[in-house]
C-alpha positions in Angstrom: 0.0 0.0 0.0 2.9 2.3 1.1 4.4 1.9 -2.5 1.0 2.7 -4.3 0.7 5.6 -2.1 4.1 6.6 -3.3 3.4 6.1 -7.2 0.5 8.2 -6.7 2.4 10.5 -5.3 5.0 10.8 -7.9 2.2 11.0 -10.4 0.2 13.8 -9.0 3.8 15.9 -8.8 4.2 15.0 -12.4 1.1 16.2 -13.5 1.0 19.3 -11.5 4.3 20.1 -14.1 2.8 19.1 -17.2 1.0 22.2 -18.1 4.1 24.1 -17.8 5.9 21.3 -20.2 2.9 21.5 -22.6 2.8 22.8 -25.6 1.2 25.5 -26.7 -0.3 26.2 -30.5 0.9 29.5 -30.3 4.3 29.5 -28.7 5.2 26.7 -30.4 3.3 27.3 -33.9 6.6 26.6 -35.7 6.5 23.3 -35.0 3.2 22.2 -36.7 3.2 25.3 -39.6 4.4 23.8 -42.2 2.1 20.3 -41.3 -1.1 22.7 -42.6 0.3 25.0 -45.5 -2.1 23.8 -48.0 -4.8 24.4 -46.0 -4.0 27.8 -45.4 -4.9 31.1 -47.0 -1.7 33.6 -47.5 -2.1 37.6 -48.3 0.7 39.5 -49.3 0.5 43.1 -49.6 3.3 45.0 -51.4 3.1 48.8 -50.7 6.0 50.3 -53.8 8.1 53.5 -53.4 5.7 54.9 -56.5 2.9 54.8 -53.4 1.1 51.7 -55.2 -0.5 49.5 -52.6 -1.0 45.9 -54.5 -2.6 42.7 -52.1 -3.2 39.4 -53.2 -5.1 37.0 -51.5 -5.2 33.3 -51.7 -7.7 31.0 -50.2 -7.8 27.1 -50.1 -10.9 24.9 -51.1 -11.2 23.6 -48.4 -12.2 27.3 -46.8 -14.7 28.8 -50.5 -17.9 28.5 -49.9 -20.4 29.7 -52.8 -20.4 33.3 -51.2 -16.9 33.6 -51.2 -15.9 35.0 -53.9 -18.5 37.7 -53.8 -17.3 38.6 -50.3 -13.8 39.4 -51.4 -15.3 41.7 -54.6 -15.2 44.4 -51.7 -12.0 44.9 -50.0 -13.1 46.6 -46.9 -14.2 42.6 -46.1 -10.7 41.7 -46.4 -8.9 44.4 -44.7 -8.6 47.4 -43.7 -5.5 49.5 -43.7 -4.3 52.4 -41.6 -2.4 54.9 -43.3 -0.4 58.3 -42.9 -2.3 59.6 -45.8 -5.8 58.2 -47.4 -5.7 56.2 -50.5 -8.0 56.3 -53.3 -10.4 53.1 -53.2 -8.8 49.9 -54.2 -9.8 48.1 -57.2 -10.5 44.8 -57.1 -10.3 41.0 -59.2 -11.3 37.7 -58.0 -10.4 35.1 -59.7 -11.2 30.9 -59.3 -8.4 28.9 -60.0 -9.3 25.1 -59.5 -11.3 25.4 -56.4 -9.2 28.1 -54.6 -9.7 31.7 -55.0 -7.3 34.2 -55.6 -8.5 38.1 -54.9 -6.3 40.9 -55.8 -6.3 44.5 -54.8 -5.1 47.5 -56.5 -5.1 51.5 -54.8 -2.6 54.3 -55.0 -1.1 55.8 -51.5 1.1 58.3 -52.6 4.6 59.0 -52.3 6.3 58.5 -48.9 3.3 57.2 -47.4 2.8 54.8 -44.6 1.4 52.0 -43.4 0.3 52.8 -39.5 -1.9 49.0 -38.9 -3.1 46.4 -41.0 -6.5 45.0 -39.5 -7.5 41.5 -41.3 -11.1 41.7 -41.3 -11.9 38.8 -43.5 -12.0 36.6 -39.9 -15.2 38.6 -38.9 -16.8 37.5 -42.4 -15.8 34.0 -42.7 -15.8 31.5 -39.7 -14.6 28.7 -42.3 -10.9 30.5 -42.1 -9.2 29.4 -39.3 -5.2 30.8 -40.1 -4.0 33.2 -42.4 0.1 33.6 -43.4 0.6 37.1 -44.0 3.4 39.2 -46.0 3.8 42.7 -45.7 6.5 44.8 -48.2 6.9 48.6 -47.9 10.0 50.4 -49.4 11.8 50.1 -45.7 10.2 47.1 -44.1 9.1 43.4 -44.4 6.9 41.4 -42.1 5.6 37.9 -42.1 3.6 36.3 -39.9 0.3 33.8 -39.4 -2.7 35.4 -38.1 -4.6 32.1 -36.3 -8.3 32.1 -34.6 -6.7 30.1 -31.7 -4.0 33.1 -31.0 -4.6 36.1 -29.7 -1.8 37.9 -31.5 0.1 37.6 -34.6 2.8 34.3 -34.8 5.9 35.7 -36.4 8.0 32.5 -35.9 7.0 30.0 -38.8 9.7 28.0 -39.0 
């Protein structure tokens, strides 16, 4: 009895550290990213010194429903970009390649303007996206990063 009481013992201690050994999706989201690429939409915006803002956006079959692709004709859907100066309305394509979508957006900045915040709002209008990889290019920065429904913030180590 003494020596079950002891195993218990041990066990209980254990477990009491286990949550601390756990892992966690978004701490350790490098370790299962590249496991669900393909089922994952990516958005890459590209903001050029000429003040061109260009975005493309790529989403998997497995997320298109047959509302999709009229959702993404409006780009205020998709995102929503804070900026030193305003930019003129952004023109958009979709286009269905196979069963994935891919939407592109056009507008002009202006010279020497920035990017303050990028807000994806495409989560708020389609619960079948669960993670996002996202690029961002201006003329003096690059960031890339996941944007997941399980996280509260961005991941910005994939690999």
């Amino acid at each position: 009895m003494t020596r079950l009481l002891c195993i218990l013992t041990v066990c209980v201690y254990l477990s009491a550290c286990a949550p601390e050994n756990a892992v966690d999706y978004c701490r350790d989201h490098h370790l299962y990213h590249v496991e669900h690429l393909d089922s994952l939409g990516t958005f890459s915006i590209v903001m050029g010194a000429d003040g061109v803002l260009s975005s493309e956006l790529d989403l998997p079959p497995t997320v298109v429903t047959e509302s999709t692709e009229a959702l993404l004709q409006d780009p205020s859907s998709v995102y929503t970009l804070q900026t030193a100066r305003d930019c003129t309305a952004a023109t958009s394509e979709v286009r269905l390649q196979g069963n994935a979508l891919t939407a592109s957006y056009v507008s002009q900045c202006g010279l020497d303007n920035k990017i303050g915040q990028l807000d994806v709002v495409l989560f708020d209008n389609m619960a079948s996206l669960e993670e996002l990889e996202v690029d961002v290019v201006t003329p003096v920065a690059h960031k890339h990063f996941a944007i997941s429904r399980q996280c509260d913030r961005a991941i910005f180590r994939l690999e």
